[in-house]
C-alpha positions in Angstrom: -15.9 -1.4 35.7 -15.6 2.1 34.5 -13.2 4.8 36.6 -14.5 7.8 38.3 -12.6 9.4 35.3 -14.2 7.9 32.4 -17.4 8.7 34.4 -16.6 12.5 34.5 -15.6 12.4 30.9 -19.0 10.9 29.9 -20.9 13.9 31.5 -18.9 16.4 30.1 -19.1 14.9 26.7 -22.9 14.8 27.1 -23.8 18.4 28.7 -21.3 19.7 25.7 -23.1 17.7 23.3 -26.3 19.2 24.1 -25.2 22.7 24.7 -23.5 22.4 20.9 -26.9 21.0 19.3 -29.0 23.4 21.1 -26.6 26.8 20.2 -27.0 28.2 16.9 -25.0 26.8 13.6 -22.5 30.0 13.6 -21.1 28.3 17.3 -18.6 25.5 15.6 -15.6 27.6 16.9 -17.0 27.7 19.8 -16.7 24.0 21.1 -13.8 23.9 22.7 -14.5 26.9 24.8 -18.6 25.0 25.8 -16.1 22.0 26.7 -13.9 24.2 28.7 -16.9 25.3 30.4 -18.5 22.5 31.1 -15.3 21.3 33.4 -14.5 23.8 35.4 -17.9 24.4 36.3 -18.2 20.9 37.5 -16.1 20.1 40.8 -15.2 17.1 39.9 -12.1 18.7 38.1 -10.6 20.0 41.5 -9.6 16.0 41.8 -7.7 16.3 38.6 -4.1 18.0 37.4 -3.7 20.6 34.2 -2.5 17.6 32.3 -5.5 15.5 32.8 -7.9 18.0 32.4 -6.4 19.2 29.1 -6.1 15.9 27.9 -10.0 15.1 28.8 -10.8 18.6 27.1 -8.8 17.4 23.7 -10.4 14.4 23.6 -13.9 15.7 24.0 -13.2 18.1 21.7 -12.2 15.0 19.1 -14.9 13.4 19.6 -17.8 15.3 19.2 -16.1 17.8 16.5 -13.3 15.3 14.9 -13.9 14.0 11.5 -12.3 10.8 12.5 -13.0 11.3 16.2 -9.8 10.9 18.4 -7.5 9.6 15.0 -7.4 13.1 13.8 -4.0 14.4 15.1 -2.8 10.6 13.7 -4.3 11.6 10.4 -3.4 14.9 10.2 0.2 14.2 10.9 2.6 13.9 7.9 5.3 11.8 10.0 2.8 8.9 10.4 2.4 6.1 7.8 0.3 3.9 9.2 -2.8 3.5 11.9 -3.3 0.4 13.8 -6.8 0.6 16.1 -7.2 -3.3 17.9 -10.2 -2.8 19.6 -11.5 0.4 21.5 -9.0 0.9 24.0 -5.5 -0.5 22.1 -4.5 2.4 19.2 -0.9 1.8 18.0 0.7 4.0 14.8 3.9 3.8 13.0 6.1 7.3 12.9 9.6 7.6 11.6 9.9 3.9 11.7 8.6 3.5 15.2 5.5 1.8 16.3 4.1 3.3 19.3 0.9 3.5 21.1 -1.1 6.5 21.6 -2.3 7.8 24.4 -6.0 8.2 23.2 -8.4 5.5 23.3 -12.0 5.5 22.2 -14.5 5.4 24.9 -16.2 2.2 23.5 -16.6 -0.2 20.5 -19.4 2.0 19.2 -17.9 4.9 18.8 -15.3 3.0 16.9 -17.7 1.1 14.8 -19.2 5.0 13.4 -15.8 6.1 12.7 -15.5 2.9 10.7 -19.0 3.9 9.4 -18.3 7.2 8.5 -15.0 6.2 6.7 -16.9 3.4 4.3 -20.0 6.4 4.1 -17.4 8.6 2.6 -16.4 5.6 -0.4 -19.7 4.9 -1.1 -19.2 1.6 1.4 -20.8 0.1 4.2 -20.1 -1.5 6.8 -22.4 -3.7 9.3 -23.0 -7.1 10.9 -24.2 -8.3 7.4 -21.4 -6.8 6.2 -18.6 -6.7 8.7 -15.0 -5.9 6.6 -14.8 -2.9 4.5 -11.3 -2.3 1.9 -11.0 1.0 0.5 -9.6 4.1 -0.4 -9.8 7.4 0.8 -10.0 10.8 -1.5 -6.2 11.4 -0.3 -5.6 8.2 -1.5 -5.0 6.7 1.8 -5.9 2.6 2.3 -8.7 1.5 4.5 -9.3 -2.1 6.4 -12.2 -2.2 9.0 -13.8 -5.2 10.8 -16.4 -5.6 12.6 -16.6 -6.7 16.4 -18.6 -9.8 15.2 -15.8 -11.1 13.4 -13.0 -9.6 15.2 -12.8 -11.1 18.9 -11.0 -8.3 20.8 -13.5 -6.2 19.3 -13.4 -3.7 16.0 -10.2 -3.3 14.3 -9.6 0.1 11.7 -6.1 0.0 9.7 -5.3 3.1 7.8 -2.4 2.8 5.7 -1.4 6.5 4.7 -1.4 7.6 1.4 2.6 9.6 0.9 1.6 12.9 -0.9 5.8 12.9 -1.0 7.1 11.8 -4.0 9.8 9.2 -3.4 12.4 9.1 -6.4 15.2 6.2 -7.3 17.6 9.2 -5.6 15.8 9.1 -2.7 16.1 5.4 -2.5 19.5 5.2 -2.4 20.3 8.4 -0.3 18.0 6.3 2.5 20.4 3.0 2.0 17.5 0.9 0.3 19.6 0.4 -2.8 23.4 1.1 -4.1 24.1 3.6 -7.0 24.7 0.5 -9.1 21.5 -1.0 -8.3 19.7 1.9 -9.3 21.5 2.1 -12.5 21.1 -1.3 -13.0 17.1 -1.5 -12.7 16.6 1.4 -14.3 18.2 0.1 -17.4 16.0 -2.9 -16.7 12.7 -1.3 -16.8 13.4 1.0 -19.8 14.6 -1.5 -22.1 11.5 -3.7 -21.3 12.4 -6.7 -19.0 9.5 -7.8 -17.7 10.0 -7.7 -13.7 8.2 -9.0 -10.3 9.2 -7.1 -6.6 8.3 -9.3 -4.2 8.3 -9.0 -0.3 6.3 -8.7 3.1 3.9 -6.4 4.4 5.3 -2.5 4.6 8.8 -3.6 3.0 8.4 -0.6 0.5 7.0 -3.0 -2.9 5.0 -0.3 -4.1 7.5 2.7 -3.3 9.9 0.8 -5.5 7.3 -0.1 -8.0 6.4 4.0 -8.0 10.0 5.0 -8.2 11.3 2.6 -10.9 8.3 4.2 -13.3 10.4 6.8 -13.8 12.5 5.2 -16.0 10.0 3.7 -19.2 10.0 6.1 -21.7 7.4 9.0 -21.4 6.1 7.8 -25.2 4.8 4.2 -24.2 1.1 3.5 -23.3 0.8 2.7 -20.0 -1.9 0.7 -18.5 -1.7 0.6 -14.5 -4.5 -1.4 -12.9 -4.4 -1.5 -8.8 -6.8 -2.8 -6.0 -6.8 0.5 -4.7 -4.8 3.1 -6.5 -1.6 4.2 -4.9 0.7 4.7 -7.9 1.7 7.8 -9.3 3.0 7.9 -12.5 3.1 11.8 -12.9 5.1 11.8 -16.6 3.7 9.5 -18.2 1.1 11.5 -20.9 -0.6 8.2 -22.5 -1.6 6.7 -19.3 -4.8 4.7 -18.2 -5.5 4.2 -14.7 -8.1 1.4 -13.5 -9.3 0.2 -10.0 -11.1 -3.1 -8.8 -14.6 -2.5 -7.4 -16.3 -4.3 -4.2 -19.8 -5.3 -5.1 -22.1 -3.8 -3.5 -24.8 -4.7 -1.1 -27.0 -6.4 -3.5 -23.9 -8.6 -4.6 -23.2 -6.5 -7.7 -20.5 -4.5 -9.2 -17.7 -6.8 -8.9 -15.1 -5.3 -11.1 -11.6 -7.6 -10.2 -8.0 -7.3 -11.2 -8.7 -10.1 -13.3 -11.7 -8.4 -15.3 -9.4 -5.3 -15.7 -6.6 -7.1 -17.0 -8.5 -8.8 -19.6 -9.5 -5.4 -20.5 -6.6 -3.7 -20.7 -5.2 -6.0 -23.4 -7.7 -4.8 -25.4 -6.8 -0.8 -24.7 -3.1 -1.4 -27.0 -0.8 -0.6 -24.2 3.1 -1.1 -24.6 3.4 -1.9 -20.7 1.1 -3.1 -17.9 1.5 -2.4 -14.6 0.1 -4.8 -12.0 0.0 -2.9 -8.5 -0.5 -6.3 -6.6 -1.7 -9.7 -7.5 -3.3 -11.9 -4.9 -4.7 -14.9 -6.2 -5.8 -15.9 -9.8 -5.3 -12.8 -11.6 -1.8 -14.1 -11.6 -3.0 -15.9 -15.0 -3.9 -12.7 -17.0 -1.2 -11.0 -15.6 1.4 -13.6 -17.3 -0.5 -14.0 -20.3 -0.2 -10.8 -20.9 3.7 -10.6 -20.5 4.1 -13.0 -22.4 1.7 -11.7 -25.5 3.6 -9.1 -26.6 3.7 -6.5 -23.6 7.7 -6.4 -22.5 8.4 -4.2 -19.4 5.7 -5.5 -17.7 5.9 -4.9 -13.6 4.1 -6.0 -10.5 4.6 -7.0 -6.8 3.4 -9.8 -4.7 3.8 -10.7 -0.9 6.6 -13.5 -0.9 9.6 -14.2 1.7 12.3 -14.1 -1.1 12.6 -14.2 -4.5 11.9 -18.3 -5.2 9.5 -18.2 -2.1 7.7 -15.7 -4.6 7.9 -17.8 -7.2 6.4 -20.7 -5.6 3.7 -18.4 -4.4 2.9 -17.5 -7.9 2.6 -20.9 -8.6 0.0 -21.9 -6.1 -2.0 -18.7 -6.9 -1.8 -20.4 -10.6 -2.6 -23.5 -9.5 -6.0 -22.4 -7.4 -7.7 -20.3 -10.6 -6.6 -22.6 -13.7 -6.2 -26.4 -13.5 -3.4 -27.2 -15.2 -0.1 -29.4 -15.5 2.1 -28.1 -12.9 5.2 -28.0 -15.2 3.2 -25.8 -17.6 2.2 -23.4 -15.0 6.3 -23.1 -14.3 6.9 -22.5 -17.7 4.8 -19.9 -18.3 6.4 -17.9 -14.9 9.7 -18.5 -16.4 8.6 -17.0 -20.0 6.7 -14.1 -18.5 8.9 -12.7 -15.6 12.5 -11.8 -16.8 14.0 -10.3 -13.3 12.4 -10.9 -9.6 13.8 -8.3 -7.2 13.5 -8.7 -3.3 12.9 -6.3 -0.9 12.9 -6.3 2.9 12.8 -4.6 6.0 14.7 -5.2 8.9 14.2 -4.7 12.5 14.6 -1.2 13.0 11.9 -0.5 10.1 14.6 -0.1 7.4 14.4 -0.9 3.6 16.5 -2.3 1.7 16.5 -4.8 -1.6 17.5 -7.8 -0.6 17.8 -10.0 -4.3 18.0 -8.9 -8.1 18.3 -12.1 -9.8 17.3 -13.1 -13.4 14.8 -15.7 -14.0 16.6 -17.8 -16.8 14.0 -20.8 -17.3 12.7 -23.8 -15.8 14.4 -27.0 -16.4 14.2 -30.2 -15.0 11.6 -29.5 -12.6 13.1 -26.2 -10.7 13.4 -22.6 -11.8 16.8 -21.6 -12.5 17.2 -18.2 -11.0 20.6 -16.3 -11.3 22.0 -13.5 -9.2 22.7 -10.3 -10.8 23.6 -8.8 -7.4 27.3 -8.3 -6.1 27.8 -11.9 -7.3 30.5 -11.0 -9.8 28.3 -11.6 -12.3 27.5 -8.0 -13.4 26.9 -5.2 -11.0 30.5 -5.1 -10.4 31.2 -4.5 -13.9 29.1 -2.0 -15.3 30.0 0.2 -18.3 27.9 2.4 -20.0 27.0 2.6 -23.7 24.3 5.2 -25.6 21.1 4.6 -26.8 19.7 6.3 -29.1 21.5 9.2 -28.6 19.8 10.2 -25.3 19.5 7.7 -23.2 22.0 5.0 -21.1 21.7 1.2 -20.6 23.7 -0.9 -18.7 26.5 -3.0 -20.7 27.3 -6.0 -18.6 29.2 -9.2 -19.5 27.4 -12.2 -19.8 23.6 -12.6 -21.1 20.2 -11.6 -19.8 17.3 -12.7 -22.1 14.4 -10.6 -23.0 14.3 -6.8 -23.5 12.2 -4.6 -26.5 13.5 -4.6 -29.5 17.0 -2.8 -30.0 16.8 -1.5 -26.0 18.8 -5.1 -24.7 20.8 -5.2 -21.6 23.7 -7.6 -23.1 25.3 -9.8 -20.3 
């Protein structure tokens, strides 16, 4: 049953709507003054305060002139990371940590269904009853996931997973409490001596900001493949760099480009390191091949709930593309991935990395992982030697397989 409200904002919508189609093109800045207009002239507003009326005005306004209809102060907003839209009338968004719900709503599924239209239109995607969920990327680099009210039951559902134009450095990280000074020293001298290493954790736990920060420390001469889903890394100084994304087919069922294919490919491109932004399911087998066929300092991230819950994930993702002996599908995890780091998010929306431990081998039927954080086993005993002349790994006591060359982390 509609209110006497929703109603009123209906009419107005519509007389404005015709008024701006019938002015001339030169009236754009002129909308909000026609929706204005429209109300006061209709005495339906007396019934209504200042902060009613100025809300209905804003959200006229958003719709008929919005590029993303009512979303637009979400999108425009530098504080918010993430838009969650279940259904017409339930929009929720996180801001500084905080999910909250905004006071907008659309005025029905089909005005969210041509937002979700005009969001795939703009990524040369569509999306319809035929074809009713839409992934992709926006030119700002923010992530898209749409559904369709025939699949979705409380009707269509838009996630929009900002794209940070803020660079977020290993500094950074540890100034916000996600990681320890020795932490960051410690993977650092990780990545640039060529460990091959896996971040796992859950939705929004800051894989990917990691993944982007740690970059920073391989050396600026390596060639450095990067192959994402959607691309969200940014590996500024880096000069030899390739970039690739997947590709959805398209509405005739061709296209396909998957992680898989551009893995393949990239081994053919002779990079010293790729970088896997996520792997989801059997591109899991290129990925390892390829760490462990001469690429060292490898990276890539995974959803898992800890480090061996990773692991096992890995497996299974194994174990659906490539038949094979289960114990050889462990052994080839425990030659390609040298270090699995953890990271989580607590609560109160705060990051922090929750396990840096060493995968060591697989023996007897289990992977023997060991912790190289604040167990006494290293962390607490850094020292610092030169390399090269210019640049600084870690000097622990102990031993840590793997590495490039001369650049080893000795344990």
């Amino acid at each position: 049953m509609r209110t006497e409200y929703e109603i009123f904002k209906d009419d107005i919508k519509s007389r404005a709507r015709e008024r701006l189609l019938s002015e001339d093109k030169g009236t754009e800045d002129r909308a909000e003054s026609i929706i204005i207009d429209e109300v006061f002239r209709d005495e339906r507003a007396a019934a209504y305060d200042s902060w009613q009326l100025d809300h209905l005005v804003r959200n006229v306004y958003l719709i008929l002139r919005g590029k993303y209809g009512i979303l637009d102060p979400l999108i425009d907003d530098d504080k918010v990371n993430e838009i969650m839209v279940n259904g017409p009338g339930d929009i929720f968004y996180e801001k500084e940590h905080r999910v909250l719900r905004y006071e907008m709503t659309f005025d029905s599924a089909e005005d969210l269904e041509e937002v979700m239209r005009t969001i795939a239109g703009q990524v040369h995607r569509e999306i319809n009853e035929l074809n009713p969920i839409v992934d992709a990327r926006l030119s700002d680099g923010s992530r898209v996931n749409g559904v369709y009210r025939n699949v979705a039951v409380n009707g269509p559902i838009l996630t929009i997973r900002k794209f940070s134009s803020e660079y977020i450095t290993m500094n950074d990280l540890v100034d916000n409490g996600t990681l320890s000074e020795d932490e960051k020293e410690f993977m650092e001298a990780l990545v640039f001596c060529g460990y091959n290493v896996f971040i796992s954790g859950g939705t929004s736990s800051g894989k990917t900001t990691l993944l982007n920060a740690l970059s920073d420390a391989i050396p600026g001469e390596e060639r450095v493949i990067v192959i994402e889903d959607s691309m969200e890394l940014k590996l500024d100084h880096i000069e030899n760099i390739v970039h690739m994304e997947c590709r959805n087919a398209n509405s005739q069922g061709k296209g396909l480009v998957t992680m898989a294919d551009l893995i393949k490919a990239s081994l053919r491109m002779r990079p010293d390191r790729i970088i896997v932004g996520e792997v989801r399911s059997g591109e899991v087998v290129e990925m390892l091949q390829a760490m462990n066929t001469g690429h060292p300092g490898s990276m890539s991230t995974g959803h898992g709930n800890s480090a061996e819950g990773m692991l096992k994930r890995l497996e299974s993702m194994y174990l659906m593309a490539v038949t094979l002996n289960v114990d050889a599908i462990r052994s080839q995890i425990a030659e390609g991935i040298d270090v699995m780091i953890h990271v989580e998010r607590d609560r109160e929306g705060r990051r922090h990395v929750a396990e840096i431990k060493e995968l060591a081998g697989y023996e007897d039927g289990r992977f023997i992982l060991r912790d190289l954080m604040g167990s006494g086993k290293g962390l607490s005993d850094l020292r610092r030697a030169g390399l090269k002349g210019e640049k600084y790994v870690e000097i622990l006591s102990g031993g840590l397989n793997g590495g490039h060359g001369d650049r080893q982390i000795i344990l």
